[in-house]
C-alpha positions in Angstrom: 95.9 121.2 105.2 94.1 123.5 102.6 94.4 123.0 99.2 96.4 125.8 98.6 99.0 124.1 101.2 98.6 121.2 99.4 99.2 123.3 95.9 102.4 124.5 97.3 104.0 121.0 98.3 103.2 119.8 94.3 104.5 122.9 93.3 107.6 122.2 95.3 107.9 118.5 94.0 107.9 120.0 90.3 110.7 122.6 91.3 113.1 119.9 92.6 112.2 117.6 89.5 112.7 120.9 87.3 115.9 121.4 89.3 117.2 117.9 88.9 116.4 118.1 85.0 118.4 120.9 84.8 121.1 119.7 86.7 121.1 116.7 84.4 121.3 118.2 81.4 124.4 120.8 82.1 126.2 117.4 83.0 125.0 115.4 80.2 127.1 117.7 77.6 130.4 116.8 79.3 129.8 113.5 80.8 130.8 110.4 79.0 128.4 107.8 79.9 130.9 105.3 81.0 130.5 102.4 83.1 127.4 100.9 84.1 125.3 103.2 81.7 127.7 102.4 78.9 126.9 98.7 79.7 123.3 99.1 80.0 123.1 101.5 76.0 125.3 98.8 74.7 122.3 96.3 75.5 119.8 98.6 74.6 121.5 98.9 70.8 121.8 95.2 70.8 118.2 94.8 71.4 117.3 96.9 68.2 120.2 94.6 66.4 117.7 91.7 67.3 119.8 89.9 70.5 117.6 88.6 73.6 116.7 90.8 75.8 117.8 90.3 78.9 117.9 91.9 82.8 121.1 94.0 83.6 124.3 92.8 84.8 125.3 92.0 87.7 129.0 91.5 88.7 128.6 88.2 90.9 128.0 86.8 87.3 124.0 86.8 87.0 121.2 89.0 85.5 118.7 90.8 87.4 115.6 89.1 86.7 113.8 90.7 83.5 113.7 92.3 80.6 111.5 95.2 80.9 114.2 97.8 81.4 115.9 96.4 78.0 113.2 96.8 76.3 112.7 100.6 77.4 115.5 101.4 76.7 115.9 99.6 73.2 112.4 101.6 72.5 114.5 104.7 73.3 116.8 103.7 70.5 114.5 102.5 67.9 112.7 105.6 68.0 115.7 108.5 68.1 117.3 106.7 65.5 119.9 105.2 67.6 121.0 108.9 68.6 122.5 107.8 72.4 121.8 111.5 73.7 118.3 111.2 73.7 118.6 108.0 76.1 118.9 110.7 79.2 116.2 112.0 77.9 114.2 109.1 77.1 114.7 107.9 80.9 114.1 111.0 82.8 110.3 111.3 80.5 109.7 108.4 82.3 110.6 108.9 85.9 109.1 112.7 85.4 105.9 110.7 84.4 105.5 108.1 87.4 106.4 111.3 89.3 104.0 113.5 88.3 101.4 110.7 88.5 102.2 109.5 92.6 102.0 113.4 93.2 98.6 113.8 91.2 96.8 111.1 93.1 98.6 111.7 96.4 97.4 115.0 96.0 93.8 114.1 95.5 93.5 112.6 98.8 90.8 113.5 101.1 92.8 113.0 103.8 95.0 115.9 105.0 98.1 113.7 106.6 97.9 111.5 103.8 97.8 113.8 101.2 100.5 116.6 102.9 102.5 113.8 104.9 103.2 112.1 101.5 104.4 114.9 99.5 106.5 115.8 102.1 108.2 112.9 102.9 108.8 112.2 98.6 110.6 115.5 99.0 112.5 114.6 101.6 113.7 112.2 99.6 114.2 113.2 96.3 116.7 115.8 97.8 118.6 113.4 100.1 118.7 110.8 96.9 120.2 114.1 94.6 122.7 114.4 97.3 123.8 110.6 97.7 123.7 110.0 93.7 125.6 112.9 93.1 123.3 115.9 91.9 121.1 114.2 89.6 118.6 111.3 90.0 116.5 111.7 86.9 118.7 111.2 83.9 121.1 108.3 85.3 120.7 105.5 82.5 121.4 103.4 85.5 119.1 100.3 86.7 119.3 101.1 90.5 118.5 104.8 89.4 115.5 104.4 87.3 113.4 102.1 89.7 113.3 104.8 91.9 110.1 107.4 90.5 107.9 104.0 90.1 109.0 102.9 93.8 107.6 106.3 94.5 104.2 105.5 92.4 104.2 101.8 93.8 103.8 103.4 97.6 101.5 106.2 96.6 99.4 103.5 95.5 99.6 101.6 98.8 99.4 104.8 100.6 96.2 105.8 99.6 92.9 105.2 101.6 91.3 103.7 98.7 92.6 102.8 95.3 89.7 101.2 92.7 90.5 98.2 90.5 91.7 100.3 87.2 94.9 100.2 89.7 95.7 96.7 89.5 97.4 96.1 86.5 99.6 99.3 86.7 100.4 97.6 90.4 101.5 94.6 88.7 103.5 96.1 86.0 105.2 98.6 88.6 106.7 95.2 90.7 108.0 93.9 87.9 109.9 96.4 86.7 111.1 97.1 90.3 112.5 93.7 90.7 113.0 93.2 87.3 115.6 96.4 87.5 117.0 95.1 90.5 116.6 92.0 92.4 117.4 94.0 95.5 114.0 95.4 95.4 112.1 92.2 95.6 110.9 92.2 99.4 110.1 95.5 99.6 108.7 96.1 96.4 106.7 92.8 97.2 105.4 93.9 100.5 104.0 97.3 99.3 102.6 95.9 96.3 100.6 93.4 98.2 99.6 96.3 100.9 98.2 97.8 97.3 96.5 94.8 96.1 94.8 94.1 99.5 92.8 97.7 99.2 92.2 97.1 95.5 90.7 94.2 96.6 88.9 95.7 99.3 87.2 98.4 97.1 86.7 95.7 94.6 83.1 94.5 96.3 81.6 97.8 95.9 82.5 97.4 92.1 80.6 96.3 89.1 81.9 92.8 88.5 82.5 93.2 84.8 85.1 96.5 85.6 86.4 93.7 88.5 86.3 91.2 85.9 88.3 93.0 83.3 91.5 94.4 86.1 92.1 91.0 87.1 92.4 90.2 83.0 94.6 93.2 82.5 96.5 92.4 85.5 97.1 88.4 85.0 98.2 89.3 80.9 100.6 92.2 82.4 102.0 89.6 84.7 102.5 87.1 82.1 103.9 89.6 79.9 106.3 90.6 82.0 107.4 86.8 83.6 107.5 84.9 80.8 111.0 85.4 79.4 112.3 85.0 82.7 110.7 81.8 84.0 111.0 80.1 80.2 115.0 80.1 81.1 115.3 79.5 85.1 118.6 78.9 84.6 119.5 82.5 85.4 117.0 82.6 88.6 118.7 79.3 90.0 122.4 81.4 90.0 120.6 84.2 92.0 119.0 81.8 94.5 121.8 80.0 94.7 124.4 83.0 95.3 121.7 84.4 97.6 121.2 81.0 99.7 125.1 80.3 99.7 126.6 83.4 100.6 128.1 84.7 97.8 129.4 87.6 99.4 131.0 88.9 102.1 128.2 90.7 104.5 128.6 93.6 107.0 129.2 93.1 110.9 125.5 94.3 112.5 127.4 97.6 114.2 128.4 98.3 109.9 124.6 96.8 108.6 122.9 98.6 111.6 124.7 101.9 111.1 124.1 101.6 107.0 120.4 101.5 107.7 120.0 104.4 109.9 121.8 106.5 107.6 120.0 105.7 104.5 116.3 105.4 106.4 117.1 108.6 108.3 119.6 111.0 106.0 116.2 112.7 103.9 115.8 113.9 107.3 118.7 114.8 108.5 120.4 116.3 105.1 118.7 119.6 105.8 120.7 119.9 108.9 123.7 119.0 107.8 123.7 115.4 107.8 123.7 114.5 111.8 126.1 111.9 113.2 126.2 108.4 113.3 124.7 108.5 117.1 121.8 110.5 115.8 121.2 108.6 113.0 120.7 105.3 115.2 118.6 107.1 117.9 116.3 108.0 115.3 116.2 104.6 113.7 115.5 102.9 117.1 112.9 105.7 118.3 111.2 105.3 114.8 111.2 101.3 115.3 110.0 101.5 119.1 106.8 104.2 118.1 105.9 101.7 114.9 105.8 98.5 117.4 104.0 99.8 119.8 101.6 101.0 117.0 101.2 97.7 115.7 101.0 96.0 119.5 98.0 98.5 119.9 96.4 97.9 116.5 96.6 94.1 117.1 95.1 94.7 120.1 92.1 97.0 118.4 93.4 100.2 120.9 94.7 102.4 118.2 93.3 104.6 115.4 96.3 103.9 113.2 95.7 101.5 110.0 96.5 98.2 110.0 97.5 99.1 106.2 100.0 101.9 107.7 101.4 100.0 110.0 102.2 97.1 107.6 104.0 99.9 105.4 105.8 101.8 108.1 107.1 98.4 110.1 107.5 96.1 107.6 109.3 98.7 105.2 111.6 99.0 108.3 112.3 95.6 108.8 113.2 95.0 105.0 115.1 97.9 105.2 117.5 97.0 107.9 117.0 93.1 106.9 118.5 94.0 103.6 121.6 96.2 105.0 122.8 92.9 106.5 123.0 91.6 102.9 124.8 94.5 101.4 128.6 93.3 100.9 130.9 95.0 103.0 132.0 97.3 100.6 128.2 98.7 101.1 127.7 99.9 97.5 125.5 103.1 97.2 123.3 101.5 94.4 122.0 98.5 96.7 120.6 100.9 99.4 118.9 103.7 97.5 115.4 102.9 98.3 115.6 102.7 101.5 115.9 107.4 101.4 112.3 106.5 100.6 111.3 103.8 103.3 112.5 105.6 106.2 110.5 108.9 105.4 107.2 107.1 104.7 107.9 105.1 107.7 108.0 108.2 110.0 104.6 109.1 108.6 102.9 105.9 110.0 105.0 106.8 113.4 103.6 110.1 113.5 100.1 109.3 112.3 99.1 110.1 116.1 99.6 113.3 116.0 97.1 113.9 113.0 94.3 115.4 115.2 92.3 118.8 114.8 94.5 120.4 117.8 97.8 119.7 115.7 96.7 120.8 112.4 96.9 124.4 112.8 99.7 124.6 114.6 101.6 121.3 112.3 100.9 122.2 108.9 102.3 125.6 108.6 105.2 124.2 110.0 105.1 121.4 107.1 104.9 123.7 104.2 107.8 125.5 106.0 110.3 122.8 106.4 109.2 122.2 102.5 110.2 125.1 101.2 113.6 124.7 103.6 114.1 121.2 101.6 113.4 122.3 98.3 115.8 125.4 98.5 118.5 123.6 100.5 118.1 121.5 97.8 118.5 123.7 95.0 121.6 125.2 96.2 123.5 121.7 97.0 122.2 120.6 93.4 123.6 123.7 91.8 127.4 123.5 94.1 127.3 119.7 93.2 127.1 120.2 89.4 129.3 123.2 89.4 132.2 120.7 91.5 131.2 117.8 88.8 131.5 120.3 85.8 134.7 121.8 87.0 135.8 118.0 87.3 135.0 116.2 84.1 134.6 119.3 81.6 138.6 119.2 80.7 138.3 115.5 80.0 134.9 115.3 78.0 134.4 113.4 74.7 137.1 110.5 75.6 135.1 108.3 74.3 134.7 110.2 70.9 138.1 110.5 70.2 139.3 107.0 71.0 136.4 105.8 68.9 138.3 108.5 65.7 141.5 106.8 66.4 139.9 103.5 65.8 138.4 104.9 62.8 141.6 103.3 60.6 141.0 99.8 61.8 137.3 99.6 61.5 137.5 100.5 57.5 140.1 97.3 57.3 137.8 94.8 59.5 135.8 94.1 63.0 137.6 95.1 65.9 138.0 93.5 69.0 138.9 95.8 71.8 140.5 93.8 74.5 141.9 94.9 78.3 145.0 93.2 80.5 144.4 92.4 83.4 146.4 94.7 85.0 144.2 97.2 83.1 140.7 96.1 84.7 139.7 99.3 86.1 139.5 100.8 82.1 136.3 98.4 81.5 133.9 101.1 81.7 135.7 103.6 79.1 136.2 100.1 76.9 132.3 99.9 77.1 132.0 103.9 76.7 133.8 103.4 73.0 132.0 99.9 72.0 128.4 102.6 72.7 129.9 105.5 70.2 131.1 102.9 67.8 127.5 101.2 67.7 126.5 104.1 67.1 128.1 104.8 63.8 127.4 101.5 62.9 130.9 99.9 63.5 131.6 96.3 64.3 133.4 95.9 67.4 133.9 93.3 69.8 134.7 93.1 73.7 137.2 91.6 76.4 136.2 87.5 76.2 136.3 87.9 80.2 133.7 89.9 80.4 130.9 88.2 78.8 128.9 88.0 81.5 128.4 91.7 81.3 128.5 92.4 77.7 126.7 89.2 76.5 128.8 86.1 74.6 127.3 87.5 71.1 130.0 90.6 72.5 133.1 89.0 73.3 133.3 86.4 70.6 134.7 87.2 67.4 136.1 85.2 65.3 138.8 86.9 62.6 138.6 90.4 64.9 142.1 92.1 65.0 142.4 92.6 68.6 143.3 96.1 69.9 144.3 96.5 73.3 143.2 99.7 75.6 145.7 100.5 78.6 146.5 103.5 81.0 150.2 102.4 81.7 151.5 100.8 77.6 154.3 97.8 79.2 157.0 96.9 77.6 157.0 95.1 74.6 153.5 96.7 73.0 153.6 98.6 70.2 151.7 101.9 71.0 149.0 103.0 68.3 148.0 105.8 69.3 147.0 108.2 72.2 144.6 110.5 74.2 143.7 111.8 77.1 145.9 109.1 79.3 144.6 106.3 77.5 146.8 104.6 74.9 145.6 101.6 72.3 147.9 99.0 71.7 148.9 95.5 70.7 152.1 93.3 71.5 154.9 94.1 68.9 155.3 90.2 68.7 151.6 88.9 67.8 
């Protein structure tokens, strides 16, 4: 492919990031932020308060492993003043950035299938992951969101022919925050940062030994950097192995795990079409797997032109893939599947890499640029009916948060506050963590639900001399109503 083709596919993946910005920031004026993000900012201001920092939540009862995340997002804080709108913000210069870089070298391959084969797949999936995560990828303060743009940098990295040793420490810090963000990303972040590694290594003998020297410095003081807190304290890695090894979940039946797979590996290319069925979903997974085998068989056997590096990506980024939708619960949760829109994609480019000879080329890449301009507006338009559905949705109920934390306004000026949750109220947790974020915000103290200190943190749920305030949907019997807004009502028993 030219240059100029090559010119158009960046300018593409800048038009769907641009998009995707855009999207973000209509919905960040009317969303509230609640949940998981609410979770993760209430971290992040107990960071700058001077509390551990720690991996995020996760509801079996453990931390992911690591801190890095925290600390971004505590850095966030510190330097908007605490001001929790620039946190959307904050994350999206990031992922823009590891963007913009995996698209810059990518697009400085010599290679034409490398270089155009690359961008197009990331654009694939970009728009396949706006889809799935509901318009907007780039300003989600949420963990399984985030490692996504450095995913994309990690396999660029691998991806390329030949990567020199200046890469090694940004290869080292890139798995850790992967796995670090979520433990779900440890094999596959693992495999394509080795695949990385290995060619750093390679290129390393034609290198001056003091520049060889002084990467494998950088890269053993980023590692230790980044491990430390988390090996200091195994305790927290012994609860993952151990839920991992034990089963602490209920997993999939193969027909469920299998069909999970082919729909995350294969929907970036079937979302332009409508999404396909379930049948074509699997016949492309199991064509995709066949081609990549026989690749490899052929490669092992020194018969084909395909890289041993390539295959190792496509294949084993396929196996983890649908090795890991066996370990999905069977409620098959969205956010432990997202990076597999970005295996299957790269995997079709090491299935294809046949077909990269001088008779396809004039005759393949026109079609290429074509079916990226298809992506990118197909795109566009589902980004811009999404948000308009999601605005229409949560615009009458914006600023909950806000006005709960007013009404609590009273009973902060006489003491700490402890806002608590019945059982029969679980499913308000994530608005209870959405007004704990705007009260740390104006500097109030308030406390959390004792039963959730594995998500808030025990420096969160304990308070001692706290007048506890309870949040409800449905106020029982008994209670003594406070006050009330939008369908939410604080409260506490009439007989303390």
């Amino acid at each position: 492919m030219s240059r100029a083709g090559t010119a158009a596919l960046v300018v593409a993946a800048l038009a769907l990031m641009a998009t995707d910005l855009l999207d973000g920031g209509a919905m960040d004026r009317v969303a509230d932020r609640l949940g998981d993000e609410a979770v993760l900012t209430l971290a992040a201001f107990d960071a700058v308060a001077g509390e551990p920092v720690v991996g995020p939540y996760s509801r079996f009862g453990w931390r992911h492993p690591g801190p890095i995340l925290g600390h971004q997002l505590a850095l966030g804080l510190r330097l908007s003043g605490g001001q929790i709108g620039f946190l959307p913000w904050w994350v999206a210069a990031w992922s823009v950035g590891w963007l913009a870089l995996a698209v810059g070298l990518m697009a400085r391959e010599r290679s034409p299938w490398r270089r155009a084969g690359w961008l197009l797949a990331l654009l694939l999936s970009l728009a396949s992951l706006r889809v799935a995560a509901g318009g907007t990828i780039l300003t989600m303060i949420w963990n399984p969101l985030v490692a996504i743009a450095p995913f994309a940098l990690l396999y660029a990295l691998a991806w390329r022919r030949r990567t020199g040793p200046w890469a090694a420490p940004l290869i080292v810090l890139l798995h850790a925050y992967l796995v670090q963000s979520h433990v779900g990303y440890l094999a596959i972040a693992s495999l394509v940062a080795g695949v990385a590694l290995t060619k750093v290594a390679r290129g390393a003998r034609s290198q001056p030994r003091r520049r060889v020297a002084i990467a494998a410095g950088a890269s053993l003081g980023v590692a230790a950097a980044a491990w430390w807190t988390t090996f200091a304290d195994p305790s927290n890695l012994a609860a993952i192995g151990e839920f991992f090894m034990e089963g602490g979940h209920e997993v999939p039946a193969p027909a469920a795990a299998l069909l999970l797979a082919a729909r995350r590996t294969q929907g970036p290319l079937l979302a332009p079409f409508g999404g396909g069925t379930d049948d074509l979903a699997l016949g492309l997974l199991a064509a995709q797997a066949l081609i990549l085998l026989a690749h490899t068989g052929q490669r092992i056997g020194r018969r084909s032109g395909v890289p041993l590096s390539v295959c190792l990506l496509s294949l084993g980024g396929l196996a983890i893939a649908i090795g890991s939708a066996f370990g999905v619960d069977r409620e098959i949760n969205l956010h432990q599947s997202h990076w597999l829109e970005i295996v299957g994609p790269m995997a079709w480019l090491g299935a294809l890499w046949p077909l990269t000879t001088r008779r396809f080329r004039p005759v393949g890449w026109p079609l290429v640029a074509g079916l990226a301009i298809f992506v990118v507006v197909g795109s566009i338009r589902t980004g811009v009916a999404r948000r308009e559905a999601v605005l229409a949705e949560v615009t009458p109920y914006a600023g909950r948060p806000e006005r709960l934390t007013d009404l609590l306004e009273p009973y902060f000026a006489e003491g700490p506050v402890q806002l608590r949750i019945r059982e029969a109220d679980h499913d308000v947790w994530g608005m209870a963590a959405a007004v704990a974020v705007r009260s740390a915000e104006r500097g109030r103290a308030i406390a959390l639900e004792p039963r959730f200190d594995f998500m808030f943190g025990a420096h969160r749920t304990r308070c001692a001399g706290c007048r506890s305030i309870w949040l409800s949907r449905d106020p029982p019997e008994g209670w003594r109503v406070l006050a009330e807004t939008d369908g939410f009502s604080l409260m506490e028993p009439s007989d303390p």
